[in-house]
DSSP file (Angstrom, degrees, kcal/mol; ACC not computed):
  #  RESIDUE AA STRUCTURE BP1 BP2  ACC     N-H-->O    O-->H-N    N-H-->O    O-->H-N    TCO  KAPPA ALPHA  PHI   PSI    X-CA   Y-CA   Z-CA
    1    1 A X    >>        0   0    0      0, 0.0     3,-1.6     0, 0.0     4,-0.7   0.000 360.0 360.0 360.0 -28.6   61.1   18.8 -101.8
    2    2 A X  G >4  +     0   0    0      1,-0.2     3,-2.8     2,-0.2     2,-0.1   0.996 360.0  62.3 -43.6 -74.5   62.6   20.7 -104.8
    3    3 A X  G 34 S+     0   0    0      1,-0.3    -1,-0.2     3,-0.0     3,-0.1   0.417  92.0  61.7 -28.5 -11.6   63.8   17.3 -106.2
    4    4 A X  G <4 S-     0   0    0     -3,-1.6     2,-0.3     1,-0.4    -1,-0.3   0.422 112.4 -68.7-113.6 -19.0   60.3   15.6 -106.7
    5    5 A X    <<  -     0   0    0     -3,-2.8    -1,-0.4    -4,-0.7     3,-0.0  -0.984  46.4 -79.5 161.1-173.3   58.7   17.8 -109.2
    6    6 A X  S    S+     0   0    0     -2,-0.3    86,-2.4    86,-0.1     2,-0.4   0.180  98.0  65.4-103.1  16.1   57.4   21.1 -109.8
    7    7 A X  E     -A   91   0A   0     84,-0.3     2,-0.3    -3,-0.2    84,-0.2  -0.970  60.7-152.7-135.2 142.9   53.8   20.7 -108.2
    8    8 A X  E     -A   90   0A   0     82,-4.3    82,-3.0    -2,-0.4     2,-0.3  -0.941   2.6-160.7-116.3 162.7   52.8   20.2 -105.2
    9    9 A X  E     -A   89   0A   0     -2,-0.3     2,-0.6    80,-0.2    80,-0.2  -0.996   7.4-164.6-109.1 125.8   49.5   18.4 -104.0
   10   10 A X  E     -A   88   0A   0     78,-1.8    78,-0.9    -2,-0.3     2,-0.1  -0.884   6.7-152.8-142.2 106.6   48.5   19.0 -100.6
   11   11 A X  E     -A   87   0A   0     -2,-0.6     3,-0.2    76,-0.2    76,-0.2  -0.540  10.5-172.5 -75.8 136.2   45.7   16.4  -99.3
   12   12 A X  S    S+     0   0    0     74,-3.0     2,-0.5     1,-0.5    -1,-0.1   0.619  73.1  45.4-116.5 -13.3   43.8   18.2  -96.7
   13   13 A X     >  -     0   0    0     73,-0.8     4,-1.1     1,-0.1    -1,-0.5  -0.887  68.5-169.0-140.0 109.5   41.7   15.5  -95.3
   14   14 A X  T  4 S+     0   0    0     -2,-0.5     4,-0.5    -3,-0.2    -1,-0.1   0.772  82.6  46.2 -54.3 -59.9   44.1   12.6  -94.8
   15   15 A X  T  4 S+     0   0    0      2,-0.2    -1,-0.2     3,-0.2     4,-0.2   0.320 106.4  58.1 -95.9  19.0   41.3    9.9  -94.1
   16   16 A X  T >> S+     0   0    0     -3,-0.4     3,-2.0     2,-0.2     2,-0.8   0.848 109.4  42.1 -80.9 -97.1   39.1   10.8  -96.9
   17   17 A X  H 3X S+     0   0    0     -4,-1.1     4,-1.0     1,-0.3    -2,-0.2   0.320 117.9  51.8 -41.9  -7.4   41.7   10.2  -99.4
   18   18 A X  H 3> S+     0   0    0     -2,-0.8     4,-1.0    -4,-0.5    -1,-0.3   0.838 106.8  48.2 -88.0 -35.2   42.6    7.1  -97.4
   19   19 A X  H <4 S+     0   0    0     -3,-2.0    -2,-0.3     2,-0.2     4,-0.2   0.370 106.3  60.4-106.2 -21.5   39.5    5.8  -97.3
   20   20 A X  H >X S+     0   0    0     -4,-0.6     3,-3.7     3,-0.1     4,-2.2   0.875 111.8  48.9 -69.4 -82.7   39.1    6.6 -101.6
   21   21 A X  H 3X S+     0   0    0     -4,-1.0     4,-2.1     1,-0.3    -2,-0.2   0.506 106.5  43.6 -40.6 -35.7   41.9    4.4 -101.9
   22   22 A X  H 3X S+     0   0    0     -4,-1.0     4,-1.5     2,-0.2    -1,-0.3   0.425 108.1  62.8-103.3  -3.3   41.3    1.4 -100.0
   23   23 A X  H <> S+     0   0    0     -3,-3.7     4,-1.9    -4,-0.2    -1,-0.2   0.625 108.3  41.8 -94.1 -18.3   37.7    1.4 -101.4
   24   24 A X  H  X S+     0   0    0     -4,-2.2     4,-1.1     2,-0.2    -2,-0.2   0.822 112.1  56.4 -99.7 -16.3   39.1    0.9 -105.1
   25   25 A X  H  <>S+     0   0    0     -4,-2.1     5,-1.1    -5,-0.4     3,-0.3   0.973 112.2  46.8 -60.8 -38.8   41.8   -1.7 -103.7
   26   26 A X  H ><5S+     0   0    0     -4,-1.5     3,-1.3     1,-0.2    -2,-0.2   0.790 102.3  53.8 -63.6 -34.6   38.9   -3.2 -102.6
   27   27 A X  H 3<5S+     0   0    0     -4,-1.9    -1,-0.2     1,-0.2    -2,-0.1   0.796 114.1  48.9 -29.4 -49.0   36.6   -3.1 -105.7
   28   28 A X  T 3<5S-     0   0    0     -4,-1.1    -1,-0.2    -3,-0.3    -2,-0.2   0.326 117.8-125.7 -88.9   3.8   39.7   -4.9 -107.4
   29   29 A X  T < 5 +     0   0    0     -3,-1.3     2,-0.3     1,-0.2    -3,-0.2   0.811  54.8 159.6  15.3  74.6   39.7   -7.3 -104.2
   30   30 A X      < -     0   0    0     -5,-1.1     2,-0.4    -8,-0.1    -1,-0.2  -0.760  38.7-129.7 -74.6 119.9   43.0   -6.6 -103.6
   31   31 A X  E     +B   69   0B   0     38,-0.6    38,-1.4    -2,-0.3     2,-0.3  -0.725  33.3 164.3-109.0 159.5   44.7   -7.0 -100.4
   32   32 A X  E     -B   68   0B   0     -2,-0.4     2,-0.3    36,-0.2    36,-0.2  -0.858  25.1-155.0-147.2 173.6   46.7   -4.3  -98.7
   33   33 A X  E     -B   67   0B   0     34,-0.7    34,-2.2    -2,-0.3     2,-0.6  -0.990  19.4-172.5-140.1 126.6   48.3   -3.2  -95.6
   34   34 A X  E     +B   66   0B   0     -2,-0.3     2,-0.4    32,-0.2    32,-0.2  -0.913  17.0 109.4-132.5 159.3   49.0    0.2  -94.7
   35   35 A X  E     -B   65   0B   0     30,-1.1    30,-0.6    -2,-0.6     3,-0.1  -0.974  58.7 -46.7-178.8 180.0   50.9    2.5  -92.0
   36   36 A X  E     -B   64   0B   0     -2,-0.4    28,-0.2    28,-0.2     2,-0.1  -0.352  58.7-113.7 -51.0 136.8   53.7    4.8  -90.9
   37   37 A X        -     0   0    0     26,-2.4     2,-0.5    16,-0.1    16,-0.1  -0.331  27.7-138.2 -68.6 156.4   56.9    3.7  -91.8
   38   38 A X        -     0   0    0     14,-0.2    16,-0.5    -2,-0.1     2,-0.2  -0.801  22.6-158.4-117.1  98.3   59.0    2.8  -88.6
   39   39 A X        +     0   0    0     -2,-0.5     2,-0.3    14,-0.2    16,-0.2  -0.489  14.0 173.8 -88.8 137.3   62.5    4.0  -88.9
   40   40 A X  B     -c   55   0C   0     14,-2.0    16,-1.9    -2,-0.2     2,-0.9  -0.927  40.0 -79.8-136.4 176.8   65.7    2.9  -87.1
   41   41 A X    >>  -     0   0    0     -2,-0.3     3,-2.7    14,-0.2     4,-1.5  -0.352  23.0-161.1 -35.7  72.4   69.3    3.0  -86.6
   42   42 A X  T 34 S+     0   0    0     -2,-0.9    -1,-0.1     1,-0.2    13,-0.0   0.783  87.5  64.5 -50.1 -17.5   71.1    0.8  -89.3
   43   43 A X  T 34 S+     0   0    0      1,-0.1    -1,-0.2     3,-0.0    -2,-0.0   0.875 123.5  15.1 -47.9 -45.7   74.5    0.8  -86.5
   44   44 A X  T <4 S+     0   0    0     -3,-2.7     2,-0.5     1,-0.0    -2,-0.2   0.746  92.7 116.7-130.5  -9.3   72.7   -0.9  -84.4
   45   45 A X     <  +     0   0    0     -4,-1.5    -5,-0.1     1,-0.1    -1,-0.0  -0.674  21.5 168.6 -42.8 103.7   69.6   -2.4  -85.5
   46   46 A X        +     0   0    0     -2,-0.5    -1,-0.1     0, 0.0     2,-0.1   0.024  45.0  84.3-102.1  -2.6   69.4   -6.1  -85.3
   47   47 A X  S    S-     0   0    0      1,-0.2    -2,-0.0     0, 0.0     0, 0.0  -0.148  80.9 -46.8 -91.3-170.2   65.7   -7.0  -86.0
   48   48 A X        -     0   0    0     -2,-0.1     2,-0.4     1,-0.0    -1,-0.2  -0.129  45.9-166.3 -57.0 150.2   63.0   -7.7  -88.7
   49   49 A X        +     0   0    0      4,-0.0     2,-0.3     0, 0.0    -1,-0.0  -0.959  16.1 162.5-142.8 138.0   62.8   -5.2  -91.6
   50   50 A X    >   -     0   0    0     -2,-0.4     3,-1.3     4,-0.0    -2,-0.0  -0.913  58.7 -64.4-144.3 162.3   59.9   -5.3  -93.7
   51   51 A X  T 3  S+     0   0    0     -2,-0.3    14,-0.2     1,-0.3   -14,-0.0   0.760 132.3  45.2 -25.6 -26.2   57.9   -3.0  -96.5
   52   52 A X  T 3  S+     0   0    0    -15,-0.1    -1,-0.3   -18,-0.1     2,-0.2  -0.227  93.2  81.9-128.0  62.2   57.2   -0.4  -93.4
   53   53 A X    <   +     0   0    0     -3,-1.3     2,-0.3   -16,-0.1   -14,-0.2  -0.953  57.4 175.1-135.0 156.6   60.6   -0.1  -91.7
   54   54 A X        -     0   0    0    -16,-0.5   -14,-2.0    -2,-0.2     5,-0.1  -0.997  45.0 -85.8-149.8 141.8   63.0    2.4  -93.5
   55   55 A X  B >   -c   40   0C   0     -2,-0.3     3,-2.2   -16,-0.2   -14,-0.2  -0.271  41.9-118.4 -42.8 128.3   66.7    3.5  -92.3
   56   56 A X  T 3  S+     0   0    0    -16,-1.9    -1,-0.2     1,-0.4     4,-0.1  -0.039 108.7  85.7 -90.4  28.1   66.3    6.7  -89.6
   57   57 A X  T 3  S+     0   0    0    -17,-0.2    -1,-0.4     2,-0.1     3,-0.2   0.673  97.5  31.3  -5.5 -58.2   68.2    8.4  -92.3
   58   58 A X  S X  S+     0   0    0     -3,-2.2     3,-1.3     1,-0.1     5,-0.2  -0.053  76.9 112.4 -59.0  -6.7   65.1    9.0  -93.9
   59   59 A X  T 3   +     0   0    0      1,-0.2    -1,-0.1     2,-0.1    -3,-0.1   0.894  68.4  72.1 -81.3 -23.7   62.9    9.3  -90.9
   60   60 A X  T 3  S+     0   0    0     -3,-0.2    -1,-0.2    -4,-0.1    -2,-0.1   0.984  93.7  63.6 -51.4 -33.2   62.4   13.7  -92.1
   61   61 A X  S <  S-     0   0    0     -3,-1.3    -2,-0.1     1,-0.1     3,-0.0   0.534  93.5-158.5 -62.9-103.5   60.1   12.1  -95.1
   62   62 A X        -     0   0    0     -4,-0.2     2,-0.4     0, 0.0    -3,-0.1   0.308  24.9-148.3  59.5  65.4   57.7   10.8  -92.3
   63   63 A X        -     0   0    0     -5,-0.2   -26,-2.4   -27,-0.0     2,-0.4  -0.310  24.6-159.6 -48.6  90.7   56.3    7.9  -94.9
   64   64 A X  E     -B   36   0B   0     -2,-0.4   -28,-0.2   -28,-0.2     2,-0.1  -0.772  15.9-155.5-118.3 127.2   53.3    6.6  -95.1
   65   65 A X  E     -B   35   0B   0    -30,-0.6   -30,-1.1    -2,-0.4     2,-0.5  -0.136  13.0-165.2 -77.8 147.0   53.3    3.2  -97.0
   66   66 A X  E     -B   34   0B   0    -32,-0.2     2,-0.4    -2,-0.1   -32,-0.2  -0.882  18.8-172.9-138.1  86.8   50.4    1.7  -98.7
   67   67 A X  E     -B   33   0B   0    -34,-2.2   -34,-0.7    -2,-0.5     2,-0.4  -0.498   4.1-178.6 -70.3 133.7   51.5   -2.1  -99.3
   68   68 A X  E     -B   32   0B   0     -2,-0.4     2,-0.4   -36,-0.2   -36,-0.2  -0.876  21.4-128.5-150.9 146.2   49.2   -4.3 -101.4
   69   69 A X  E     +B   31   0B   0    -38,-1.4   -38,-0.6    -2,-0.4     2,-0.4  -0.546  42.3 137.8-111.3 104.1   49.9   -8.0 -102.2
   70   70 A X        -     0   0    0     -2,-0.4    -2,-0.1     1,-0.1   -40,-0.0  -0.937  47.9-126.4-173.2 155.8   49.8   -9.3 -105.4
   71   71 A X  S    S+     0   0    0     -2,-0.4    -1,-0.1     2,-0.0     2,-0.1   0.518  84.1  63.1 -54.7 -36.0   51.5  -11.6 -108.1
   72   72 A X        -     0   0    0      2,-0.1    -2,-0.1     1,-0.1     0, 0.0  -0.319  64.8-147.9-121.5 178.8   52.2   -9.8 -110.9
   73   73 A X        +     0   0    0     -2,-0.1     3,-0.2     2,-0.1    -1,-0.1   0.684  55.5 130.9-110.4 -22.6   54.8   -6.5 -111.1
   74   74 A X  S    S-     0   0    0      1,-0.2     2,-0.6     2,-0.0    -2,-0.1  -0.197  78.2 -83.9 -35.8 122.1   52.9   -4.7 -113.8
   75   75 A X        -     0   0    0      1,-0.1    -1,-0.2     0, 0.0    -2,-0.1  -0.185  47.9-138.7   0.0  59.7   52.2   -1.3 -113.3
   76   76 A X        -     0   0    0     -2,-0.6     2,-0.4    -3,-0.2    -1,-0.1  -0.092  19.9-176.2 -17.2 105.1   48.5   -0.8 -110.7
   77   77 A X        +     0   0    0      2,-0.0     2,-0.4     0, 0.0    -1,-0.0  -0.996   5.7 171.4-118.9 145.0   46.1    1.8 -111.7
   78   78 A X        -     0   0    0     -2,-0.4     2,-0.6   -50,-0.0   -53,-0.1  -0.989  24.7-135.5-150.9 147.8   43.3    2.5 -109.7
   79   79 A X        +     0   0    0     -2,-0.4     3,-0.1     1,-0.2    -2,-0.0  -0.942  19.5 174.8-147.5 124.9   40.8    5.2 -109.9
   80   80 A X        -     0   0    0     -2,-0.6    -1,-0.2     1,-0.5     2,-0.1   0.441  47.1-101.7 -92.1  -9.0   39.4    7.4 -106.5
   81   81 A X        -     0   0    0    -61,-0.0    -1,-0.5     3,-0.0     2,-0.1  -0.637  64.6 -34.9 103.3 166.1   37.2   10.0 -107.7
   82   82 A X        -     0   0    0     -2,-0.1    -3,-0.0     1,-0.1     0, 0.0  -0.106  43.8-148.1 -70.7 168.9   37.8   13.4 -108.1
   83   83 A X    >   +     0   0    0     -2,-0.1     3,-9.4     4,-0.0     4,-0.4   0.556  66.6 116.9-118.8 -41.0   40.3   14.8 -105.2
   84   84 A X  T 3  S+     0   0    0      1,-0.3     3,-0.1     2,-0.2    -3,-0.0   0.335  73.2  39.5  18.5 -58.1   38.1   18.4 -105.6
   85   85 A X  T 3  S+     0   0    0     -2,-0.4    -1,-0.3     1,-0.1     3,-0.0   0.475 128.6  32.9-108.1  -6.7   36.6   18.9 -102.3
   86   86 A X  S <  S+     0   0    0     -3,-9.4   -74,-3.0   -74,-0.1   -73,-0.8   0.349 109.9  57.2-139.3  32.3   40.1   17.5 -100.2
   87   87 A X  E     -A   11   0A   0     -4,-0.4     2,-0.4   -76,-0.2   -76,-0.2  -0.991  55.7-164.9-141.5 155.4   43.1   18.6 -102.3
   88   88 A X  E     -A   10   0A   0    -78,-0.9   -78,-1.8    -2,-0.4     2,-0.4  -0.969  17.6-128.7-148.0 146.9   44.4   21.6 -103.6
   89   89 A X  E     +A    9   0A   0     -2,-0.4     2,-0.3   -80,-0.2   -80,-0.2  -0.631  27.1 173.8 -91.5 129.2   47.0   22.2 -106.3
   90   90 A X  E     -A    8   0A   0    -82,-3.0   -82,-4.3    -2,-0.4     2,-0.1  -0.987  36.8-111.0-141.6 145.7   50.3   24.6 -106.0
   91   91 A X  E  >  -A    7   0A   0     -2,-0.3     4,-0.9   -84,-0.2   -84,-0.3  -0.414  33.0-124.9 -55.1 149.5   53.1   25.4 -107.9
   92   92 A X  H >> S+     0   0    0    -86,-2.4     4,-2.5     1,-0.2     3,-1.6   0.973 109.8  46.3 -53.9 -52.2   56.2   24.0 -106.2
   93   93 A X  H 3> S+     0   0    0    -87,-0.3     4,-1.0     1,-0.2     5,-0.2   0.855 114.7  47.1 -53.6 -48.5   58.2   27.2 -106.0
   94   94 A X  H 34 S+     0   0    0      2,-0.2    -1,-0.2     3,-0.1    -2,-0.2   0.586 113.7  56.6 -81.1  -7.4   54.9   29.3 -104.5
   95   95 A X  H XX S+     0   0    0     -3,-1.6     3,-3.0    -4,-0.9     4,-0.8   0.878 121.2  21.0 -76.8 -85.2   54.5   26.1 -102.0
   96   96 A X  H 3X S+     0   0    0     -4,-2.5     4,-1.4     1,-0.3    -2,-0.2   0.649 114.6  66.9 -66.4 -15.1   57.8   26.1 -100.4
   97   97 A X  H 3X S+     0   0    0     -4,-1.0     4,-0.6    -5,-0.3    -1,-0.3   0.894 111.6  40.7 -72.6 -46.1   58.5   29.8 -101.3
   98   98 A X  H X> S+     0   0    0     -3,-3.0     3,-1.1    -5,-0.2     4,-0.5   0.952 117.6  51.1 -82.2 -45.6   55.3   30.3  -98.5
   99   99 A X  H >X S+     0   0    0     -4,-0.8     4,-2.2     1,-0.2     3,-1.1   0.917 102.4  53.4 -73.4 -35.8   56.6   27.6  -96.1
  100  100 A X  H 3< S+     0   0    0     -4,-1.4    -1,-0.2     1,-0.2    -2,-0.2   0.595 108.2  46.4 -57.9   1.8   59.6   28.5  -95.8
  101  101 A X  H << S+     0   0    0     -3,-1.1     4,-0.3    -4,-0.6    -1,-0.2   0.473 110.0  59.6-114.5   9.8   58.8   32.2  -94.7
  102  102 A X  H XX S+     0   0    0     -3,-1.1     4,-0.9    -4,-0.5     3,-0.6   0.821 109.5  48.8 -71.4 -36.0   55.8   30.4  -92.1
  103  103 A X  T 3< S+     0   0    0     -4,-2.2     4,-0.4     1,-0.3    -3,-0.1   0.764 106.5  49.3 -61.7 -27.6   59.1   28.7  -90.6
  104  104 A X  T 34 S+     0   0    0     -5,-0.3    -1,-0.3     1,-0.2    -2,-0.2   0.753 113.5  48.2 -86.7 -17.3   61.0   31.7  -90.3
  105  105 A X  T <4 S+     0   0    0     -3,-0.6    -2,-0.2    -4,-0.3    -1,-0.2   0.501 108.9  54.8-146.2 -49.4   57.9   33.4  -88.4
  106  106 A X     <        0   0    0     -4,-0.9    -2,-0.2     1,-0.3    -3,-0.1   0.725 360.0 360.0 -89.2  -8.8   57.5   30.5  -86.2
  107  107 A X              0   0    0     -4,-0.4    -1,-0.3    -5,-0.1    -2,-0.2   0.545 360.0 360.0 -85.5 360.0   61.0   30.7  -85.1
């Protein structure tokens, strides 16, 4: 987690903040798909792979993708509303500094 930044964001209601997004893809009538990424075995996998299947290498991120279908590659901004009432903001260090002694507790 170190590697992504110094802040963490920590959405605390998951289908409120899904449910902001998909109402400004939709404003932009935008079409989208979203779900867990599905990870497998690259040894031995022999099927489809698409935008939500990802190498079980990866499967500790536990990914979820938010596809949306359109022509151009330019850069998508879209704007949800304030986050206020379902997010809260941490330093990186004081995040993981606090989960890592919840882990050690819980062992």
């Amino acid at each position: 987690m170190k590697d992504f930044g110094d802040t963490v964001l920590l959405i605390k209601d998951n289908p409120k903040f899904l449910s902001l997004i998909e109402k400004a893809l939709e404003k932009k009538r935008l079409k989208y798909f979203h779900e867990l990424v599905q990870y497998y075995d690259k040894r031995i996998y022999m099927g489809k792979v698409d935008v939500f299947n990802k190498a079980s290498e990866y499967a500790y991120q536990n990914e979820f993708r938010i596809y949306i279908r359109r022509k151009s590659d330019e850069s998508l901004k879209i704007h949800i509303g304030s986050l206020k009432d379902i997010a809260e903001i941490y330093p990186a260090n004081e995040f993981i500094d606090t989960f890592e002694a919840t882990e050690k507790n819980n062992c």
